[in-house]
N, C-alpha and C positions, 0 to 999 in steps of 0.2 A: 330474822326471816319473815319475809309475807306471812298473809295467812293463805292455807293448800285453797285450791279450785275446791268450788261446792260439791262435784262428784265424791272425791277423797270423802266425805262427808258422809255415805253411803252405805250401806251393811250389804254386803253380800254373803247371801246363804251357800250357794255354790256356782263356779263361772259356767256357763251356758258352754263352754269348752274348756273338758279338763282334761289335757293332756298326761299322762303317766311321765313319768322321769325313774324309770327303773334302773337298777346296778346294771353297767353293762362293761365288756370289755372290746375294745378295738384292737382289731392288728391288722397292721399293714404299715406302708412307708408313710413316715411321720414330718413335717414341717413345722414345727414350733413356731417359727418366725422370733423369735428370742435372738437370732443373731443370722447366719447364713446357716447356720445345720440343718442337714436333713438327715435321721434318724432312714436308713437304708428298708430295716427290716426291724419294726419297733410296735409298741402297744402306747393307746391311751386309756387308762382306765378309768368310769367316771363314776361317781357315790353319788347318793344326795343334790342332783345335778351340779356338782362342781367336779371338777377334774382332779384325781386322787393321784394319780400317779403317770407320771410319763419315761420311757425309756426304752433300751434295747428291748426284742423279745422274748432273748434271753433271761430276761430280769422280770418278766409281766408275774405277776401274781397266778397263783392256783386257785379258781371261785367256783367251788362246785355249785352247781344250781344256777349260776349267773350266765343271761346271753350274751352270747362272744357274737359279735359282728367281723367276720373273715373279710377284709377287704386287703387280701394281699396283690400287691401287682397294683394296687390305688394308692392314691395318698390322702392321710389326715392332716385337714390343714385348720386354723382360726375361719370360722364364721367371718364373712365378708363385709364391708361396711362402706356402706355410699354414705358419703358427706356432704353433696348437695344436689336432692333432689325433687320432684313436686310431685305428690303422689296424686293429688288432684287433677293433672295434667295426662291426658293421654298418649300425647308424641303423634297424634295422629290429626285432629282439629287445630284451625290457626288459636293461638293463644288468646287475644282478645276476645274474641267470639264466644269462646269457651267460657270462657271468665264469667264473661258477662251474662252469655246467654244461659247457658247448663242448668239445670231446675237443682236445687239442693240433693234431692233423693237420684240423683246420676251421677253428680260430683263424688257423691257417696261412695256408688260405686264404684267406680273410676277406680277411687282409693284403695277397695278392698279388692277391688281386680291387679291393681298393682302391688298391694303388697303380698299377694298370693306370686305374683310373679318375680316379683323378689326374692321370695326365701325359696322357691323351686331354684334359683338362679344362685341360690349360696348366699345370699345377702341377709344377716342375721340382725343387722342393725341400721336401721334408716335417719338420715339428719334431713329433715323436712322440712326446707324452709321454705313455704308459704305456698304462693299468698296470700287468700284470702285465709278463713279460721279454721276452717274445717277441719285441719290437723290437728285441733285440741282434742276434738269429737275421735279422730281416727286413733290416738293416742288415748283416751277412756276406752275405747271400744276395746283396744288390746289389753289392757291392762287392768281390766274388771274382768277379761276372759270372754267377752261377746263377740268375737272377731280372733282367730288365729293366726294374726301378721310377727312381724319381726318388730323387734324391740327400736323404739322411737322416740328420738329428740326433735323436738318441735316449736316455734317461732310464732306458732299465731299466726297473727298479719301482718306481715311487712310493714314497717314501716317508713315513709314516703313525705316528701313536701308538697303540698296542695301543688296535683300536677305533676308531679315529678314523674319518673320514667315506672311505665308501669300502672300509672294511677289509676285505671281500671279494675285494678285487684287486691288494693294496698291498702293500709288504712293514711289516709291524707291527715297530714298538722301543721297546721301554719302558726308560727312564736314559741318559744319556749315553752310556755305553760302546755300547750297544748302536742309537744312532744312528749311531755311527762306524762300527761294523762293517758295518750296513746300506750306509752311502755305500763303503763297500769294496769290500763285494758288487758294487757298480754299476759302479765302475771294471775291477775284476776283468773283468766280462765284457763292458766295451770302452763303459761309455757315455759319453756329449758330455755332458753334461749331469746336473745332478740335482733332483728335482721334488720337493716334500713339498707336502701337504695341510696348511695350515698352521687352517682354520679349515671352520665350516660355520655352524652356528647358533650357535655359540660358539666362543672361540677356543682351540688344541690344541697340547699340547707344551708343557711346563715350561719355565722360561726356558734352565735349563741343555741341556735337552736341545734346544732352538732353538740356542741356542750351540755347540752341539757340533755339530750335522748341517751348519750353514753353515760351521764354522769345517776341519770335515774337507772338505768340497768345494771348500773353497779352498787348502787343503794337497796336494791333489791338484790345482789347476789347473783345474778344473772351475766352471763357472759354477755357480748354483744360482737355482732360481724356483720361487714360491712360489703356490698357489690361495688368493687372497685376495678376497674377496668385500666388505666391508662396512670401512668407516673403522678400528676399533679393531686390525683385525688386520691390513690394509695397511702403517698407520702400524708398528706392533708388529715386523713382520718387516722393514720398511726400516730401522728403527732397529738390527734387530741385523746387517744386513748382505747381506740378499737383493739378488739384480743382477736381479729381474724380477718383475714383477706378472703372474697370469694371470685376466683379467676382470676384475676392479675390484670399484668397485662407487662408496658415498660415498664423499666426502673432506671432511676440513675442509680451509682454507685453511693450516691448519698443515702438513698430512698433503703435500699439494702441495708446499707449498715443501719436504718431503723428500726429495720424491721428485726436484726439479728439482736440489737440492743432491747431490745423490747420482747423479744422471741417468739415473736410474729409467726402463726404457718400461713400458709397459701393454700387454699381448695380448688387447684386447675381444672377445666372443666374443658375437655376440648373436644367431647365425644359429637356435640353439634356440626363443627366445622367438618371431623372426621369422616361421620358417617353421612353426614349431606354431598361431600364430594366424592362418594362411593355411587357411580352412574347409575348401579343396578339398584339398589336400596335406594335411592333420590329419589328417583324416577315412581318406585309402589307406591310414594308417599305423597305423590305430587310435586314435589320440589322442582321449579320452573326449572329449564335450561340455563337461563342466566344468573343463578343461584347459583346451581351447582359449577357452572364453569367458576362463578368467584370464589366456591370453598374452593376449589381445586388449584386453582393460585395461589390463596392463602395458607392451603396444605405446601404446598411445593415450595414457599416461602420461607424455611426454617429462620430469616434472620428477626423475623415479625416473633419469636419466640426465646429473641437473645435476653431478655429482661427477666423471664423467669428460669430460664439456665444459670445465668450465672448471680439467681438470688438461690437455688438448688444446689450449685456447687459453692457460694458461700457458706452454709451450713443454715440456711431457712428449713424450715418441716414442710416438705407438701406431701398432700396429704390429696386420695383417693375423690371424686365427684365425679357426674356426667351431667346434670342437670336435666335429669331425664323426665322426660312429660314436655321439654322442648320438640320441636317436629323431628320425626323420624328417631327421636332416642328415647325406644321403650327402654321398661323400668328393666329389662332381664339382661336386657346389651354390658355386658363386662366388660368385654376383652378389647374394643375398639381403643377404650378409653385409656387402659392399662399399656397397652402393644406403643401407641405415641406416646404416653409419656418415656417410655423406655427410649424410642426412635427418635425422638426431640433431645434427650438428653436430661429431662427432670427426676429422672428418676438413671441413673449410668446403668443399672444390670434390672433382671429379671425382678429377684430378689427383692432388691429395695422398693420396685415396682409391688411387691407381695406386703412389704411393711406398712408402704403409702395406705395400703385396704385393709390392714388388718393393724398392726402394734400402734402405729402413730393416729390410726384413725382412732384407736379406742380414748388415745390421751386427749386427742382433739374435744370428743363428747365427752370429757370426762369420766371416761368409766377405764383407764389405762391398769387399773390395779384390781379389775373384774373380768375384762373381756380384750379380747387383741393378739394373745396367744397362750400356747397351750404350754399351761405350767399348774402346777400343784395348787391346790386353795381356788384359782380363778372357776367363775361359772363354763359350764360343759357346752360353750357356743362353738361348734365344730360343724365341718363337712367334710364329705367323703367323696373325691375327684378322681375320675374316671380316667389318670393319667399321671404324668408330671409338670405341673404346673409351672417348678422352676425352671424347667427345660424348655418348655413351650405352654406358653398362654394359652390356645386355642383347647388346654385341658379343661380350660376353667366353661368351655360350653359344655362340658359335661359334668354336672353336678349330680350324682350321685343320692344322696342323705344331706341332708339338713339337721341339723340337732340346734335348739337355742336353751340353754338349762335342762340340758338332759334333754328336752321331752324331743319326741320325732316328730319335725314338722314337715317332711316331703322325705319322699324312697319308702 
């Protein structure tokens, strides 16, 4: 293993935010996400913030002295988890602009307004991939306790070929050597992860230098995932060894069996397209008329999305994203994201659409044997939904309670 970022380094007396993680009991209708069960009329009970017990309410434990949270007629489900999205990004300023222009100390905030808006939103876990660094800082900030966000895997800076798609936010490498040194930088300053721009309208990065950026990220232990939009550069980067696809795009049926062979997931990301060709929501946001008429083609277009169905109904992982801090997709927007993948077909039910955000996203960040669903031993990342989710999405705009390790972070 590297050596940890110099913060890890750091003694801390006590966090600037110390949240309580008291004994508590829940009851009400339960979603595990462990399978299709839903638990009718059921308790969670949580210790230590891990989850102690799950079941009928017949079966819940007697805790004199312990607070019992009554949420009958709601349901308990896994703390929610976006898998690609920019906390630094507001969904509101054109992306380059922002980039470039934003002073450090607004970027800032940006972040910590969004991830406030996150975990009110049920999202208890964020995959932050990029671009620029500041999500190392936003991820110290939580994690030393100066900042009470949701729990965060993080990329650093992107990384990019001199130029490449994006290069206004990315860290640029041109040769091998200097892809390596890039993925250093990122470890250097503590990130989970490492993310390249592998393609746009064409496909980016020499082969050697593809070789080199994924080959250093795994000599450091680090995953590595790749923005691949279109077949040639999907297949391209699974071939040389990427562990993730971001959005997709086609596929031949070759490209698929790559991905199944290698057990590739997909992070679909269609909440842009979605909610830009929504006239009323476009429109606040400024999205020109000739935008929105093209999302609204390319919504009505399902066969522009046959390449990730039938990598879905192969047996690929896709797995929960909106890329939000793109125009018009604040960080708290769920359900747009969720409701199409259901209606395209990537997800067939409701359900599966519930596991994409929660069981497979936790395996995705590697936390699948902590957080994802609610079972015994795993940490107490729970919400509390003002509805039934599995029946209809539209529960999930009302988030209730927030819980990440026990402690109450919203309700």
């Amino acid at each position: 293993m590297s050596e940890p970022a110099s913060w890890r380094y750091e003694t801390i007396t006590k966090p600037m935010v110390d949240i309580p993680s008291p004994e508590r009991l829940f009851l009400g209708r339960v979603i595990p996400c462990t399978g299709d069960t839903v638990i009718e009329d059921g308790f969670v009970h949580v210790r230590d913030g891990k989850i102690a017990a799950v079941g009928d309410k017949a079966n819940a434990p007697t805790l004199p002295g312990v607070e019992t949270i009554d949420a009958t007629g709601k349901t308990l489900m896994p703390g929610m988890i976006n898998s690609h999205a920019h906390l630094n990004w507001d969904g509101i300023h054109e992306l380059s602009r922002q980039s470039m222009q934003d002073s450090v100390p607004i970027s800032v905030f940006k972040a910590a307004s969004n991830m406030v808006k996150s975990v009110k939103a049920g999202i208890t876990l964020v995959r932050d991939l990029g671009f620029h660094d500041l999500n190392l800082y936003s991820k110290q900030a939580v994690e030393q306790g100066i900042f009470p966000g949701p729990r965060l895997k993080v990329c650093g800076n992107a990384i990019i070929q001199t130029g490449g798609h994006t290069y206004w936010v990315c860290r640029e490498a041109t040769g091998a050597d200097e892809m390596r040194r890039a993925v250093r930088e990122q470890v250097r300053g503590g990130a989970d992860l490492i993310k390249i721009m592998a393609c746009h309208d064409t496909l980016e990065f020499t082969d050697a230098e593809l070789e080199a950026v994924i080959d250093e990220s795994h000599r450091n232990k680090l995953p590595i995932t790749a923005h691949g939009t279109f077949n040639d550069c999907i297949k391209r980067v699974a071939e040389f060894g990427i562990d993730c696809i971001e959005h997709g795009g086609a596929m031949t049926d070759e490209t698929i069996q790559i991905l199944l062979d290698r057990k590739l997931p997909i992070v679909t990301t269609f909440s842009a397209l979605v909610i830009q060709a929504n006239t009323d929501i476009a429109r606040q946001f400024g999205i020109p008329e000739w935008k929105i008429a093209e999302r609204q083609k390319a919504v009505a277009d399902k066969s522009r999305f046959d390449g990730l169905v039938r990598a879905a109904k192969a047996g690929v992982p896709i797995v929960f994203g909106t890329d939000a801090g793109s125009p018009a997709v604040e960080h708290h927007q769920i359900v747009p994201e969720l409701g199409f993948m259901v209606e395209v077909g990537v997800c067939p039910t409701i359900m599966d659409a519930l596991h994409a955000i929660t069981a497979r996203a936790a395996v995705l960040n590697g936390m699948g044997d902590q957080i994802g669903t609610l079972e015994p031993g795993k940490l107490a990342d729970l919400i509390v939904v003002d509805g039934k989710p599995d029946q209809d999405l539209e529960a999930l705009t009302r988030v209730d309670m927030t819980f990440i390790g026990g402690k109450r972070m919203h309700g």
